[in-house]
N, C-alpha and C positions, 0 to 999 in steps of 0.2 A: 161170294166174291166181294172184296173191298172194292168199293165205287168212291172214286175221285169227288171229295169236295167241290162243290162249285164256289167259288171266291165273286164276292162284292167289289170290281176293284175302284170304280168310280172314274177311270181315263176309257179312253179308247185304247187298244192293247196295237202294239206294233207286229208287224208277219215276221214271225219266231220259230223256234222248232220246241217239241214236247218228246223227252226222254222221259218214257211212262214205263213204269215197272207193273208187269202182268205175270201172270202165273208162278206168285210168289208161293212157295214152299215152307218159307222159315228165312233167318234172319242171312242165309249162305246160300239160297238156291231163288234163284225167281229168272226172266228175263226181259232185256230192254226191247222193248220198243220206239225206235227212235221214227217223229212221224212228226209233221206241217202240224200248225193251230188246226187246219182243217182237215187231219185225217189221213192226209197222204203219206204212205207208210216210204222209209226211207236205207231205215238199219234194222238190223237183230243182230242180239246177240244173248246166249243163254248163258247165266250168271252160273260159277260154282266155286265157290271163295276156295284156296288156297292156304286152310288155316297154318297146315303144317310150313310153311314157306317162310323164312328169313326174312322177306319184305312186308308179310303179314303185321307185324306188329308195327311197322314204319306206317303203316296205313290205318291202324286202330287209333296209335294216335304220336303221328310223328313229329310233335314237337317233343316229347319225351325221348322218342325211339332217337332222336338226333342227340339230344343229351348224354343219353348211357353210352351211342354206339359211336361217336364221332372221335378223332384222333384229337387229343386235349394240343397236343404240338404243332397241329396244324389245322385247328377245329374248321374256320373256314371255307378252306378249300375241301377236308372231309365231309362236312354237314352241306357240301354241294355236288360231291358225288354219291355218297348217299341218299341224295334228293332225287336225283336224276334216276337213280337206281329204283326207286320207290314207285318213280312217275312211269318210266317205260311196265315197271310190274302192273299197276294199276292200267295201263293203256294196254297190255296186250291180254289181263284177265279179268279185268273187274268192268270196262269198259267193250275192251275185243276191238281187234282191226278193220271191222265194217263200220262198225259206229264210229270210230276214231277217223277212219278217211273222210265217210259221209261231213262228220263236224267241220275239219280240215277244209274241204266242200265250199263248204257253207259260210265260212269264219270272213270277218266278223259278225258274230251272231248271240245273240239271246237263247240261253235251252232253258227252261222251265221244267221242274224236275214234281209230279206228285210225290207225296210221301206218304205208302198207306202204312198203318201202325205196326207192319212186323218188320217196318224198315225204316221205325222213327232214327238211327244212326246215321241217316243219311247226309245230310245237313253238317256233320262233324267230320266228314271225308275229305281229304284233301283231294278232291275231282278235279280242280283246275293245275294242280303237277302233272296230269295226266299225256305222255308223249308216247310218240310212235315216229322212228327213223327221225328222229332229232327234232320233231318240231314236241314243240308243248302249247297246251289249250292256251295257258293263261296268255300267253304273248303274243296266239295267236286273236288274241282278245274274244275269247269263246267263254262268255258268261255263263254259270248257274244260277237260275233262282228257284229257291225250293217253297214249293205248294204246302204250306200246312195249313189245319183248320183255321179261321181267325171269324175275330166277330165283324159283321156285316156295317159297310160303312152306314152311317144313321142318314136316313132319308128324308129328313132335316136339312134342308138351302140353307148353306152359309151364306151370311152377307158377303157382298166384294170387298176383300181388305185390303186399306190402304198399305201396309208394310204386312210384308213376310217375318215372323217373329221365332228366333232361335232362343232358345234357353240352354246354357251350357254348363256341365258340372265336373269341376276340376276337383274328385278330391280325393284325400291323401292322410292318413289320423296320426297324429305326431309318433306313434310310438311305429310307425310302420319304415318299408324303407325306400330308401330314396328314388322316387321318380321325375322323369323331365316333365310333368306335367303342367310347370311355368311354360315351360319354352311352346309345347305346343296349345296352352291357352293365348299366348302374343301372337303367335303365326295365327290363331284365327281370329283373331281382334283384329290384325290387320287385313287379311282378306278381306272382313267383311268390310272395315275401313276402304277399301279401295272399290270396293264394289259401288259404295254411296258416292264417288268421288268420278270425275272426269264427264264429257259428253253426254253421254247415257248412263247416267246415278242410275241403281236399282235399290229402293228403298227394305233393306234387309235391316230389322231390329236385331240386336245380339244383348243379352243379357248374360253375362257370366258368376256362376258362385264359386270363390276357391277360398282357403283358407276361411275351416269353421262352415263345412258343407253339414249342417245339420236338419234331421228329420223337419225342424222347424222352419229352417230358410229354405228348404225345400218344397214346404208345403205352403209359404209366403209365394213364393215366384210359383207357382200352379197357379195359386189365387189371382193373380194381377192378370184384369181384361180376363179375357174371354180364352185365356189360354197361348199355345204353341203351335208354331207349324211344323218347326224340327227340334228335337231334344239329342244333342249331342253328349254321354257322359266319358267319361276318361275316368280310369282308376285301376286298383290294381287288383290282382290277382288273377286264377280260375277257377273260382269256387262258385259259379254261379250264383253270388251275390255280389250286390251294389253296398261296398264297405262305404258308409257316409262316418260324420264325425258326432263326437257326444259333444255336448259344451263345453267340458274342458278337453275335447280334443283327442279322447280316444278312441278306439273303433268301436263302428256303431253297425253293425253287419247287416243290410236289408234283403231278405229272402223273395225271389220272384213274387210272391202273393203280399208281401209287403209293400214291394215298390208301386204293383199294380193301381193296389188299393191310394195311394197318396197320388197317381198318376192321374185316376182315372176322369177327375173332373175338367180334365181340357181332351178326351176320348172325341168330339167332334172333330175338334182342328187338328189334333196330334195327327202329320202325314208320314212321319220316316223319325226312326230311333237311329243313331250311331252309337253304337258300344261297344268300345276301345279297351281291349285287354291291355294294360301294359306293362311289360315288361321291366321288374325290378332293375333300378339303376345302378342298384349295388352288383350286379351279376355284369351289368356291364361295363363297369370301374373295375370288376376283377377280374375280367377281359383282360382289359386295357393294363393294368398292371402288372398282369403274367406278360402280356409283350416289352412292356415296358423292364422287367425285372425287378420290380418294383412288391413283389409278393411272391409266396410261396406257390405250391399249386393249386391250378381251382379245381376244388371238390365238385366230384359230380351233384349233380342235384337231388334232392331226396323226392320218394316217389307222394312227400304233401301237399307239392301245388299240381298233381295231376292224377286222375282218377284211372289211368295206365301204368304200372309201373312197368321196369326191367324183363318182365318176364310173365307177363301177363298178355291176354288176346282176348279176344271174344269178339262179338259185335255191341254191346252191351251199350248205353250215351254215355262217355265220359260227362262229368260235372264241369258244367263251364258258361260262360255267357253267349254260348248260343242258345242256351236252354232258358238263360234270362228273357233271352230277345223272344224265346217263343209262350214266354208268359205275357210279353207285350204284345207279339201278336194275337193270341187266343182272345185276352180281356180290351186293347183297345184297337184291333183292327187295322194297326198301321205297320207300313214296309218297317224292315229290321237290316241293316247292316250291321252284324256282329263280327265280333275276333273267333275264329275257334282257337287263338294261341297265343300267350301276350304278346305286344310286338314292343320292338325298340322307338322311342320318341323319333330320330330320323322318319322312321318309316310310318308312322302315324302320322306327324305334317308332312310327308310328301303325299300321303295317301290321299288325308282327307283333304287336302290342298287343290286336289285335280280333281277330287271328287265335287266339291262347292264350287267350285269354278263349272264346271261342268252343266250342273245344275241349274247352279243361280244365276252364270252368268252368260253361258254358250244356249242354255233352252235344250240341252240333253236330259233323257230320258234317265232316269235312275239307273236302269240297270245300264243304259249304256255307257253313261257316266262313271259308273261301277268299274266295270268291264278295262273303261280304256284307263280309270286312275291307276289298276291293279297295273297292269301291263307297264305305266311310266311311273310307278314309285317303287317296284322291283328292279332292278336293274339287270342286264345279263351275266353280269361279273359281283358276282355277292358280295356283300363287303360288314364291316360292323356295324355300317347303320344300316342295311338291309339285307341279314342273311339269309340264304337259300328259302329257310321256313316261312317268309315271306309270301312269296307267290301262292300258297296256299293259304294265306292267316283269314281273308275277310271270307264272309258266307250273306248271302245276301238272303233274306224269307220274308214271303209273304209278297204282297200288291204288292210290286217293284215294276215289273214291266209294263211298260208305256208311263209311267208313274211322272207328269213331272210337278215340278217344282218353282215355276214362274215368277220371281220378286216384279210385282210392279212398279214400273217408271218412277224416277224420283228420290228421294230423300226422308230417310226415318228419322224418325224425332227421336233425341237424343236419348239414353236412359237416364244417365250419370248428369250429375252437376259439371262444368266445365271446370281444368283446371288452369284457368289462366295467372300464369304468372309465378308455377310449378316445372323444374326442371322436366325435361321429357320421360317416359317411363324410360327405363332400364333398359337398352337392349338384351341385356344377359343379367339372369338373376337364379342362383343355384342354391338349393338348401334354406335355410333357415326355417322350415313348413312349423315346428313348435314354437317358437316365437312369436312367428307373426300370426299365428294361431291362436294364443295366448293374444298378443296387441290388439285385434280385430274382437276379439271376446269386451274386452275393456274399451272397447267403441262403440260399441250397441248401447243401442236407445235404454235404458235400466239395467246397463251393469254395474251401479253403484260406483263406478270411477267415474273422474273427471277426464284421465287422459294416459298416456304411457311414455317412459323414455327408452328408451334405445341407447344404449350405450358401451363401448368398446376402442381399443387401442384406434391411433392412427391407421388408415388402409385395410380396415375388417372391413369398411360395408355398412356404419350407421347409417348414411347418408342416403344412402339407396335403398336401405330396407327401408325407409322415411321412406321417401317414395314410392317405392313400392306397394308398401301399406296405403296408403293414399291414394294411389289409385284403385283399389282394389277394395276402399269401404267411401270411396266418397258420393257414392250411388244414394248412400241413408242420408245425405247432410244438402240443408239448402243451400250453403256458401261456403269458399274454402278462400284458406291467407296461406301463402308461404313466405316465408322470412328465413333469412341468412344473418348471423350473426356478420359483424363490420371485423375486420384483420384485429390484431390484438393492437395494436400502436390507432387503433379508431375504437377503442371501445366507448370513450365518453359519446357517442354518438349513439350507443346504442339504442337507446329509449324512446331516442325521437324518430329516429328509423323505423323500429318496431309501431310505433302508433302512426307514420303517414300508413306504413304499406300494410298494417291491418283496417284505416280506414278506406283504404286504395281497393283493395279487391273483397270488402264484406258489405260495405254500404250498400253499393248498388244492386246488392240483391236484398239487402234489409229495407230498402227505400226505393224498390222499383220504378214509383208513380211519383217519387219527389215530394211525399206528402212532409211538410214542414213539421205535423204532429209526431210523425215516424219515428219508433225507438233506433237510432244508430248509434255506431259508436263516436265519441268525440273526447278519444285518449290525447290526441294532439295537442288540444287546447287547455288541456286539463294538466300536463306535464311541469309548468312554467313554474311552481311553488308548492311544497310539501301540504302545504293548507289544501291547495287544491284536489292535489291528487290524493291525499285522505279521503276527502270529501267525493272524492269520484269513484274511487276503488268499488265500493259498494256499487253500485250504479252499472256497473262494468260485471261484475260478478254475477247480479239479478238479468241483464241483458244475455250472458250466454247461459243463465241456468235457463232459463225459456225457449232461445232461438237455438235453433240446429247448425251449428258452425263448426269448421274441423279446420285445426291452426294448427301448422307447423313449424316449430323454433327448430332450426339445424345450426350445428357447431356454436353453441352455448360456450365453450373454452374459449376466446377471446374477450367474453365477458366475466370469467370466473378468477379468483386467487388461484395459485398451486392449491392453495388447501380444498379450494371447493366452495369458499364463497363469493360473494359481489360484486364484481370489482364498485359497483354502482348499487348502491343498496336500495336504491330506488325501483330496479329493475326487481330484482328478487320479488319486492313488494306484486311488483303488477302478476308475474308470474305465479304467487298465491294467488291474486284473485282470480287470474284467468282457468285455475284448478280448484279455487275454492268452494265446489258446489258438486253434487253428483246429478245433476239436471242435465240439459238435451245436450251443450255443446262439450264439446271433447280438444284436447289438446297432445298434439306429438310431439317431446324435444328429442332432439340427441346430442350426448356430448361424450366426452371421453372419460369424464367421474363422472360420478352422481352429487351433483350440487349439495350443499351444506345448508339441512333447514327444509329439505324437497318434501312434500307431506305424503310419506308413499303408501299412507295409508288409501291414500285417493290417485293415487299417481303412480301406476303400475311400474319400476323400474326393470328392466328386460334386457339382460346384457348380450351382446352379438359377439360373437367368439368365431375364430378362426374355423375356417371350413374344415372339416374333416376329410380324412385321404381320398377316400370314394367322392366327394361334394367337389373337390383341388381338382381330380381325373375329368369327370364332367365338364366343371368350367371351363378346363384344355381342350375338351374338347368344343366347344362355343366359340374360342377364340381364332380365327381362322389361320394363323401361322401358326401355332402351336398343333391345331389340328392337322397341320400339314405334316408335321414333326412324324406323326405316329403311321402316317402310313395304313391306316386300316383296312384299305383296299387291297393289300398286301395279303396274299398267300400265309398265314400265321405259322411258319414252318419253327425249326429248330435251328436252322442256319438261314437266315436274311442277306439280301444282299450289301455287301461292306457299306453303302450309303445309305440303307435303313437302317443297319444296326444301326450308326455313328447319330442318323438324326434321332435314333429312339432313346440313345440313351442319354443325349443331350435334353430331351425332355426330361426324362427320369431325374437328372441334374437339375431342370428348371424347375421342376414340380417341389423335390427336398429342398433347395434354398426359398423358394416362396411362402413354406413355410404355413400355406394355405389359405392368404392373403390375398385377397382378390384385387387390392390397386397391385401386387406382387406382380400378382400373373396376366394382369392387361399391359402394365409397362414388358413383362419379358416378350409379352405375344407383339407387341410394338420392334421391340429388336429381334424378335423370329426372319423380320422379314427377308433380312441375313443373318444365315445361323451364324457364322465367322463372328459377328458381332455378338450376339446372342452367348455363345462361347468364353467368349470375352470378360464378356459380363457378366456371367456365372462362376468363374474364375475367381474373377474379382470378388464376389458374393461369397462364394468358399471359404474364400480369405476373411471375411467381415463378420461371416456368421460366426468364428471362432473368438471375435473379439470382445472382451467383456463391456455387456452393456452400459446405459443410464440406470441409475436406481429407478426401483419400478418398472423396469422393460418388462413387457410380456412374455408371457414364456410360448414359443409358437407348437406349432404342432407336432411339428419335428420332436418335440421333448427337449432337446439340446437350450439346457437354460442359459450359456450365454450368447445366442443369437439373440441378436435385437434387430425388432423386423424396422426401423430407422435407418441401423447401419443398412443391411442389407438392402432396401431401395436407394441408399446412395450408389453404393455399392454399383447396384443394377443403372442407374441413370448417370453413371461416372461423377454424380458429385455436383451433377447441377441440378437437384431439386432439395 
């Protein structure tokens, strides 16, 4: 008879219940014992699967089974009676009504599940849809955590550490598609931001890789210190692999024994893995599209991203990242909160949102923290940020119970260089993952560039990808400048502008201690006569080929001709030398040409093009009145009610004259907040997009070559911008 692992778990375990499978048969017959930590028996029930049964296959693996079988015209409200259907089949066979009341009982509660090997599928079951006469586990906050073998925490005393240290991996390989993986790397930047902040700081380090997640930066941040306490990754698929990036940004696929092996040297500290299946964004743009009318019909999904197809059963593991997480628990011993199903970004930062808080900041115990996040980032009313497949997505294994998590009192020491004197990151930032993928490569300490430009029509998004990028590689750089080109009717200014606010914010980290002998810069004084600044240029060159400095020029077009050069040929000059080198520092411009004379042999040029239709859906949805537009909480029927159609399709209007323009669609989400105007002003836009541009207007996304995204934001802002 298979005999129960004992687990290392290194907490003291909290009074739980243990749902033990005994007189297992085969992968369909065994039964539950449902009994106290200490033995005291409570349920039975004898297991005999169902295979023939219509809900059988919703239960092998019902993120697919919702796919194939759900009503395309009404998916929502379908894949949430299907759910329910799945759950009550599960509660009354796979489960049974003694152990289902006994939980009920009990709830909220911890059940702890062994898993002996004729029933490693276990862990891939959606058990928390599990209901009987209306209630369901998961809401009733009746956790699973499932028993698999793991290796033994090492008997090794940790020091006491001052900060609790995350490591988080956002990644995504240029040729792949579109996920919200920005939005939920910000939601937890700020979390942990706020956790260090107010009364009671809890000193929680976060370190994040996104854009250019490779095996190598990977194995960088393992190295640093003494390792991790949580590894959070985000990425996509179900393939039971961790897709990272090659150098230039392809996928780079790492197989459970891959990841291990790069893991295993922080296996002391490593206490809890998060790993986030998620959910292709392009799948949820053609959602949103098919409501919108904005696209033909969405094809069901092919049976490649799931090891279940249409017509398939067994108990067999589907391939997936809980099977990741149990290469992480077997090789380093720590809790796993896995997906068994992509989920949508919504539902990832509400997840993990309540989850960290829980934790870090309440003194809940993992699994209970588990438990209550699942139950408050489901909602009872499913919607397109959280549907029905939801309540079932997370699977908790290994030490989890009693497991916790404690940031010590206080304040982490920063990772990142400060960016003073740097617009704020981006609230909303969608798409661009090959570019700034590419910009971030040409940032790294020996990638033979000096720096990259960015550059695109008025209202794509230079500007922010600027920032963006900046915030997101200014971790490698001892000092950062940002600079704003002066209005065009101030360009003779420019020069001496650019040299106070580059000595304004790099000196004091070049010259800490004020030492008088100290290399800084002194563009300032050096401006006043061509002699001089001949004579300096050099000087200025040698200083950032050495020092690690990251400069950003934005909006370069106030200093340029139409044609693309100088207005001030003096400036050009400095701007060679600030590229003239492929040593440590780096430089970002962006402008709307590419400068006349730019040496791109050293100077990455990277053009920023209008989002695409899926990238335009997305951002709609980020913008909170345009999000209101679409109604997603809405029943996805075939006839809407007359004021959803009216606001959906007024999106659908807003989204075709934006054109894919991202200053587009923050001004229309601005007049959302009455659609009457919003209306209005798409009307009006209608009208403009038809009108023949300026030479050289953009051609936008639409394809329609005489909009000119110019006119059109007038259009849209009546004419006063």
């Amino acid at each position: 008879m298979w005999q129960r692992a004992v687990l290392s778990r290194g907490v003291v375990g909290v009074a739980g219940l243990v749902l033990e499978p005994l007189e297992v048969a085969g992968p369909t017959r065994w039964r539950w014992l449902l009994r106290t930590e200490d033995g005291e028996a409570l349920a039975s029930h004898e297991v005999a699967v169902p295979e023939a049964d219509y809900e059988h296959r919703g239960f092998v693996d019902l993120y697919q089974f919702l796919r194939w079988e759900s009503d395309l015209d009404r998916r929502l409200a379908s894949e949430a009676e299907l759910t329910a259907r799945i759950g009550a089949w599960i509660g009354e066979h796979l489960l049974g009504p003694e152990v289902m009341e006994a939980l009920f009982r009990e709830a909220p509660v911890t059940v702890r599940v062994p898993v002996p090997p004729p029933l490693g599928f276990l862990p891939y079951r959606p058990w928390t849809i599990a209901a009987r006469q209306g209630r369901v586990l998961a809401r009733e906050q009746v956790g699973f955590v499932f028993d698999l073998p793991a290796r033994a925490r090492s008997s090794l005393a940790q020091q006491p550490a001052k900060t609790l240290r995350m490591l988080a991996l956002f990644s995504l390989p240029t040729g792949g598609t579109v996920l919200g993986l920005r939005r939920e790397r910000r939601a937890l930047q700020q979390l942990i931001s706020e956790l260090g902040q107010g009364q009671q700081p809890r000193a929680v380090q976060l370190r994040v890789l996104q854009y250019g997640v490779t095996r190598q930066a990977l194995e960088a941040a393992v190295d640093d210190a003494d390792g991790w306490d949580v590894l959070h990754v985000s990425g996509h698929g179900r393939t039971g692999q961790l897709v990272l990036e090659t150098p230039d940004g392809a996928p780079d696929p790492l197989g459970p024994a891959e990841l291990v092996e790069l893991l295993v040297p922080m296996w002391r500290r490593l206490r809890l893995a998060v790993l986030a299946a998620c959910e292709s964004g392009a799948a949820t743009a053609a959602e949103l599209r098919r409501m919108l009318d904005l696209s033909t019909q969405v094809h069901q999904p092919s049976t490649e991203d799931s090891g279940v197809g249409p017509d398939r059963g067994g108990a067999a593991e589907p391939v997936g990242w809980p099977g990741l997480g149990r290469a992480l628990l077997e090789k380093l011993g720590c809790a796993v909160l896995a997906m068994r199903y992509p989920v949508i970004d919504d539902f990832a930062i509400a997840l993990t949102g309540h989850l960290y808080r829980g934790l870090l900041e309440h003194g809940q115990t993992l699994d209970v923290a588990a438990a209550r996040a699942l139950s408050r980032a489901a909602p009872d009313r499913p919607s397109l940020s959280a549907p029905a497949v939801s309540l079932a997505t997370p699977a908790l294994l290994g030490p989890a119970t009693g497991l916790t998590l404690q940031p010590p009192s206080g304040r982490a020491a920063p990772i990142s260089v400060a960016l003073a004197g740097f617009p704020d990151e981006p609230a909303r930032f969608v798409g661009r993952t090959a570019t700034l993928t590419r910009a971030r490569r040409a940032l790294r300490y020996g990638s033979g560039r000096a720096g990259v430009l960015l550059h695109g029509p008025a209202g794509v998004g230079t500007t922010t990808a600027a920032v963006e990028l900046a915030y997101q590689a200014a971790g490698t750089f001892t000092a950062a400048a940002w600079w704003t080109a002066p209005p065009a009717g101030q360009w003779a200014t420019a020069l001496a502008s650019l040299a106070t606010a580059l000595e304004t914010q790099l000196n004091p980290a070049l010259n800490p201690d004020q030492d008088p002998t100290a290399a800084v810069l002194q563009l300032a004084g050096n401006t006043s006569t061509d002699t001089r600044l001949t004579g300096y240029l050099p000087v200025l060159t040698q200083l950032l080929e050495q020092a690690r400095l990251l400069i950003v020029l934005d909006g370069l077009d106030s200093v340029l001709t139409s044609s693309g050069g100088w207005l001030d040929p003096r400036f050009g000059r400095v701007i060679a030398a600030l590229t003239g080198h492929t040593g440590a520092s780096r430089v970002v411009l962006t402008s709307r040409t590419v400068p006349t004379g730019l040496d791109t042999d050293r100077v990455v040029a990277l053009p920023v093009e209008a989002l695409t239709s899926d990238e335009a859906v997305l951002l709609a949805r980020e913008l909170p009145h345009l999000h209101a537009l679409q109604h997603d909480t809405e029943p996805a029927t075939g006839t809407p009610a007359p004021q959803v159609a009216a606001d959906r399709a007024l999106l659908a209007r807003t989204l075709t004259v934006a054109q894919g323009h991202p200053k587009l669609l923050e001004v229309a989400d601005t007049l959302a907040a009455d659609p009457t105007v919003l209306q209005q002003r798409v009307t009006a836009a209608e009208i403009a997009a038809t009108q023949p541009g300026p030479s050289g207007a953009s051609v936008p996304a639409t394809g329609d070559e005489k909009a000119d995204p110019g006119q059109v934001l007038a259009a849209l802002t009546g004419g006063t911008t």
